[in-house]
C-alpha angles and dihedrals in degrees: 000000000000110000129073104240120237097236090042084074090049082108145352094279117011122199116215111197147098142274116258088029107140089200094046091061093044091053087047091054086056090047093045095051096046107036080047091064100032092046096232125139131259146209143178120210127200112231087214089056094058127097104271088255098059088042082061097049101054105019085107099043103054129166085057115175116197122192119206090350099306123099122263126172130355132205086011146021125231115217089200094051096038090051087052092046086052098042119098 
């Protein structure tokens, strides 16, 4: 996918992913911990609220972490790699 999905830039790093998904939560708790010490936002967003192609495209990945709109990791999220990212 191409394009940078609209709901993908509704924060600095956006996690696509499910309730009940034992690595979603694992991959928020990265994203907590960091965008808490590098001050940057946050947001969580729900596979089943996205438009159905982009439900195609990452059914499979989640969880799925995008930085400044453009995807990042999948399955998991590294600390080391999402600091860098973040990093100026």
């Amino acid at each position: 996918m191409a394009e940078i999905p609209a709901w993908s830039e509704k924060a600095r790093v956006v996690m696509l992913g499910r309730a009940g998904c034992h690595l979603c939560e694992e991959a928020w708790s990265v994203i907590e911990r960091v965008t808490d010490d590098l001050g940057a936002d946050r947001a969580e967003q729900d596979l089943g609220s996205v438009p159905e192609a982009d439900r195609e495209e990452y059914w499979d990945k989640i969880p799925v972490t995008f930085v400044d709109g453009r995807r990042h990791d999948f399955w998991r999220v590294s600390e080391g790699r999402l600091r860098a990212a973040l990093s100026p």
